[in-house]
C-alpha positions as protocol buffer text, in pm:
chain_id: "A"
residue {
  index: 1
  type: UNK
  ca { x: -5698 y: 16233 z: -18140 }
}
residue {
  index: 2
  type: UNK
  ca { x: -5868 y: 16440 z: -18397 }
}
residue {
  index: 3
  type: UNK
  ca { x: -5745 y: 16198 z: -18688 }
}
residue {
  index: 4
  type: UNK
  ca { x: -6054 y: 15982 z: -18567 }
}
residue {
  index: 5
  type: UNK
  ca { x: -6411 y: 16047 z: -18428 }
}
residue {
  index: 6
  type: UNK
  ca { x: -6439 y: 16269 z: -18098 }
}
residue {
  index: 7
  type: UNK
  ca { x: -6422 y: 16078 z: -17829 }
}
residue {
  index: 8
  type: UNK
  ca { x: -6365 y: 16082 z: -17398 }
}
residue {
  index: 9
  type: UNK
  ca { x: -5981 y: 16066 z: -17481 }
}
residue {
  index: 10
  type: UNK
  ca { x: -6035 y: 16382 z: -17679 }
}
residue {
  index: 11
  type: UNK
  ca { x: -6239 y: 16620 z: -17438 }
}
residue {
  index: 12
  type: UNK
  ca { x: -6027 y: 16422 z: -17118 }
}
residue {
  index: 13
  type: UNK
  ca { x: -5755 y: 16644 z: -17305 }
}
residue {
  index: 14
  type: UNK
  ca { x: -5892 y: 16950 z: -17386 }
}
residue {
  index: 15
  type: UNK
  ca { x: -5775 y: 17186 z: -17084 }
}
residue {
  index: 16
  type: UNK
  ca { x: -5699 y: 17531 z: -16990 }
}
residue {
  index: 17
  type: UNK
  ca { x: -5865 y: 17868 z: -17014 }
}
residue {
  index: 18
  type: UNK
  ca { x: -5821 y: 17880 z: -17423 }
}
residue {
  index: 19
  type: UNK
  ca { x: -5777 y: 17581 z: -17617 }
}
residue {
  index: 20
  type: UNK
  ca { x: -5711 y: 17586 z: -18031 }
}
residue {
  index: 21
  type: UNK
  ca { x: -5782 y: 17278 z: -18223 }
}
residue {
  index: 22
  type: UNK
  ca { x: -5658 y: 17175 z: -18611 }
}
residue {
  index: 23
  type: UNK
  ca { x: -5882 y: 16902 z: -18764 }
}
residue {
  index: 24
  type: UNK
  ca { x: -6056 y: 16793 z: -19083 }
}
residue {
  index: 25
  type: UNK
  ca { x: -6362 y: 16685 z: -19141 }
}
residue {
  index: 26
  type: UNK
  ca { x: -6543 y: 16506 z: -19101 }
}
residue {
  index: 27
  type: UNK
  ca { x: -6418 y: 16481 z: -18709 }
}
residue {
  index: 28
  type: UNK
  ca { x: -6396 y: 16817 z: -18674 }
}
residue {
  index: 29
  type: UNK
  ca { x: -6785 y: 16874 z: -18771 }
}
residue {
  index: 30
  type: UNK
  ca { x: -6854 y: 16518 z: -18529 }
}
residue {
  index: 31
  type: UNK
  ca { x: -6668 y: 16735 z: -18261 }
}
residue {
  index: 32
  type: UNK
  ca { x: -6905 y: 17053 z: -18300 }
}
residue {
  index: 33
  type: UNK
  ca { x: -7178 y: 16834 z: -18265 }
}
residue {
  index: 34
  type: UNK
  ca { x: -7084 y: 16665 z: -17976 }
}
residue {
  index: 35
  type: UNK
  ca { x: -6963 y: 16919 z: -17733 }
}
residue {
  index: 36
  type: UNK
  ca { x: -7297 y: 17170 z: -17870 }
}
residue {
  index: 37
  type: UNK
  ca { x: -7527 y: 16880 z: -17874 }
}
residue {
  index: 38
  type: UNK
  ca { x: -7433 y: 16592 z: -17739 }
}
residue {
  index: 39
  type: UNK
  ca { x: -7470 y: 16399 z: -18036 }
}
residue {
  index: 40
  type: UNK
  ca { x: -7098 y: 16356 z: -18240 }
}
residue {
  index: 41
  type: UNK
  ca { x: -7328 y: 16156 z: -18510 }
}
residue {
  index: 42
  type: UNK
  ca { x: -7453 y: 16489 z: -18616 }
}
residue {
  index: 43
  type: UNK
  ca { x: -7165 y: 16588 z: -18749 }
}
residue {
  index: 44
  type: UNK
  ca { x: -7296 y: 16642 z: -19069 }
}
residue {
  index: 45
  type: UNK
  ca { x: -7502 y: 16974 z: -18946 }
}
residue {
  index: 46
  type: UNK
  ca { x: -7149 y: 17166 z: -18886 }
}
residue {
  index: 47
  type: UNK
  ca { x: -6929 y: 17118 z: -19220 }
}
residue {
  index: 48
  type: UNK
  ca { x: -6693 y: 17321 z: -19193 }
}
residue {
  index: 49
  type: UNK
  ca { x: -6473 y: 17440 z: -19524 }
}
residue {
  index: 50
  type: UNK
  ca { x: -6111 y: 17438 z: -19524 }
}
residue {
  index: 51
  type: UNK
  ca { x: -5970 y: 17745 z: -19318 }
}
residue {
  index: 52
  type: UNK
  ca { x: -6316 y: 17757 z: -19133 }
}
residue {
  index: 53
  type: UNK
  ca { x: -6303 y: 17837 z: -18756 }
}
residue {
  index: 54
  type: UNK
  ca { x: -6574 y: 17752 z: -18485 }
}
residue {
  index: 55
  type: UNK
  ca { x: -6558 y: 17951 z: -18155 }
}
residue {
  index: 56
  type: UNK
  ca { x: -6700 y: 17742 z: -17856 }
}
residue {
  index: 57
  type: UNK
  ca { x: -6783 y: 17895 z: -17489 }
}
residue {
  index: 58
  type: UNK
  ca { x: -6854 y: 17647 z: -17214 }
}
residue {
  index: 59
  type: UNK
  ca { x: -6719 y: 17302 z: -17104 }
}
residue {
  index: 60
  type: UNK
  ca { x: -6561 y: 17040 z: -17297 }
}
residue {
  index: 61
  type: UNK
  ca { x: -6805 y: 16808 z: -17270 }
}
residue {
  index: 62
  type: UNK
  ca { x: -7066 y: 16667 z: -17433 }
}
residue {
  index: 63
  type: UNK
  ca { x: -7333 y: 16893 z: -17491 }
}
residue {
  index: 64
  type: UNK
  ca { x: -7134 y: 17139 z: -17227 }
}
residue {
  index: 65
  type: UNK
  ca { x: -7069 y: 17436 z: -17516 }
}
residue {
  index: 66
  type: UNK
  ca { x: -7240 y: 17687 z: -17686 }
}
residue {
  index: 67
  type: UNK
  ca { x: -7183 y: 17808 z: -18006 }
}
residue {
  index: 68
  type: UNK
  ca { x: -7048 y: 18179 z: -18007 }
}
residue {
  index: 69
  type: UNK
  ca { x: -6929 y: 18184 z: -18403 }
}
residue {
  index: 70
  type: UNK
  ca { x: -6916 y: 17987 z: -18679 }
}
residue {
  index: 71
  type: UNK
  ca { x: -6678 y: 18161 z: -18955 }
}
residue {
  index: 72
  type: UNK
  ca { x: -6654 y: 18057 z: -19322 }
}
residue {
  index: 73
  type: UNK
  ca { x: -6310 y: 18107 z: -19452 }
}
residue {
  index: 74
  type: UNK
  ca { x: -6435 y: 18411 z: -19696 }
}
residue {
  index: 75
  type: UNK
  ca { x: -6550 y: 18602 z: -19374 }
}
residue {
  index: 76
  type: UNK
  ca { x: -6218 y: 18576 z: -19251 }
}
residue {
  index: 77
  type: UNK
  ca { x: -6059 y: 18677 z: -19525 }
}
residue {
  index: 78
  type: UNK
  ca { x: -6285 y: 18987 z: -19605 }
}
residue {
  index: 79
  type: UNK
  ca { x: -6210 y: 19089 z: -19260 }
}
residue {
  index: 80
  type: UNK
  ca { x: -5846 y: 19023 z: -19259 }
}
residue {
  index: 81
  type: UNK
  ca { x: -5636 y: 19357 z: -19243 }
}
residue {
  index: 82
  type: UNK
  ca { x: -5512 y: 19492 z: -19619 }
}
């Protein structure tokens, strides 16, 4: 489901406490925007680079999360153990 736009098939799927998701963009960005907002069309606010993570808290549905983190990959890798 995330080789397309976000959709009701999509969040119908997304259960359980803790839920990981591997995408590209520019579904993964219409995703952001449509469980944080409501609005998958503004997709375009949440690029995301490759190796990027997003960390969500709320319900998987539209407009149902907040947005806790948003982590370029050179973050993670500064932080990463040497």
């Amino acid at each position: 489901e995330l080789a397309r736009s976000p959709g009701g098939t999509l969040l119908r799927e997304l259960r359980g406490e803790r839920v990981a998701l591997v995408g590209h963009e520019p579904w993964l960005g219409e995703l952001l925007a449509l469980l944080l907002l409501g609005e998958p069309e503004k997709g375009l606010l949440f690029h995301f680079k490759k190796g990027g993570v997003a960390h969500l808290l709320g319900i998987p549905s539209p407009g149902g999360c907040e947005l806790i983190t948003l982590w370029d990959p050179k973050v993670l890798r500064a932080a990463a153990p040497r």
